[in-house]
C-alpha positions as CSV (number, residue, x, y, z in Angstrom):
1,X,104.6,143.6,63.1
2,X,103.3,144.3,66.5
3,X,105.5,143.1,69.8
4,X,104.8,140.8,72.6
5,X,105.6,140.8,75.5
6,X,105.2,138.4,78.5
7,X,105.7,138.3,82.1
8,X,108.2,135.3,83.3
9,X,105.3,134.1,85.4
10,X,103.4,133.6,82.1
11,X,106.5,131.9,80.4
12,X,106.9,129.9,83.3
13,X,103.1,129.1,83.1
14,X,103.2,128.0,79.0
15,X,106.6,126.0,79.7
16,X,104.9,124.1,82.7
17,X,101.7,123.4,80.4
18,X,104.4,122.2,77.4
19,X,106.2,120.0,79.2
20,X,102.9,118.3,80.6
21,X,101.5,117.9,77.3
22,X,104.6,116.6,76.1
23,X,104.6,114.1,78.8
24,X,101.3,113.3,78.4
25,X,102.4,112.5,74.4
26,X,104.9,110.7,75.3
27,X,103.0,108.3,77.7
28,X,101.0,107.9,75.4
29,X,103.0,106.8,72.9
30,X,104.6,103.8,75.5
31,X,100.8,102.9,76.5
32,X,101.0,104.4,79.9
33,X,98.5,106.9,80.3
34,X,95.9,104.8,81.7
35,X,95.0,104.0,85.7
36,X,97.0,100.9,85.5
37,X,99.9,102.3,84.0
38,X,101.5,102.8,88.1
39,X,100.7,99.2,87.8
40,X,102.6,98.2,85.1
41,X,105.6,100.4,86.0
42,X,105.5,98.5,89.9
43,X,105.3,95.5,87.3
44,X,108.3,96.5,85.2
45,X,110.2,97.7,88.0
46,X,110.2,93.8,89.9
47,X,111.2,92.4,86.5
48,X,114.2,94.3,86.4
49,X,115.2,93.9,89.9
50,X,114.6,90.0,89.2
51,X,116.6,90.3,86.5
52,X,119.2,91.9,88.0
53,X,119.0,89.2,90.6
54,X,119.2,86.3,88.3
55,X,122.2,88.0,86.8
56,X,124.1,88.2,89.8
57,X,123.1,84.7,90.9
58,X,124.5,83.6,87.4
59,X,128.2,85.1,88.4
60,X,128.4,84.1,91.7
61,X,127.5,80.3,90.5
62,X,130.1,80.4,87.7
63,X,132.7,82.3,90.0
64,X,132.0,78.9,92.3
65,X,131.6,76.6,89.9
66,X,135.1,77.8,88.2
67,X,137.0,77.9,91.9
68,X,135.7,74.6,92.6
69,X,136.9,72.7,89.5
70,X,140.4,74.7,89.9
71,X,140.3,73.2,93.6
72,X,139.7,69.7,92.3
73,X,142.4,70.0,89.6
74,X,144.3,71.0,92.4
75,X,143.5,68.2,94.1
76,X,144.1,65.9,91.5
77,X,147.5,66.8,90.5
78,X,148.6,66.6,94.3
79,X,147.1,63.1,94.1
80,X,148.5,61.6,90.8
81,X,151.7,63.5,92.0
82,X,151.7,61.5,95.5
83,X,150.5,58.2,94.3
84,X,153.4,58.2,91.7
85,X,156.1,59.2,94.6
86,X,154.5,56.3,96.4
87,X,155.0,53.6,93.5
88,X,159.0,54.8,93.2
């Protein structure tokens, strides 16, 4: 068996071409490896962020929604409990 031998410049070099073709697979596979594939990432990426958006949006409005009813129970109780002081 005969031995080979490599500089690290040329193991560097077949790593480098690996990992593009590997890369280039994978793309592939997820239907970006087109010209319009920065597209449809720009695309993706504004979806997430809107749905990130929404999300937060969601939570503040329940968060309000919740502090607002406790305020009006609040404000209820004080009332039921001053209106019957009142008929006494």
């Amino acid at each position: 068996m005969s031995e080979v031998t490599i500089t690290a410049a040329e193991l560097e070099a077949i790593l480098d071409r690996s990992a593009k073709r590997g890369a280039k697979a994978a793309l592939a596979e997820l239907g970006l490896h087109d010209e319009s594939a920065s597209k449809d990432l720009d695309a993706l990426r504004g979806l997430l962020a809107a749905w990130r958006d929404t999300r937060r949006t969601v939570w503040q409005t329940a968060v309000r929604i919740g502090t607002g009813s406790l305020l009006i129970f609040i404000a209820a109780a004080v009332w039921m409990s001053v209106k019957t002081n009142a008929g006494q």
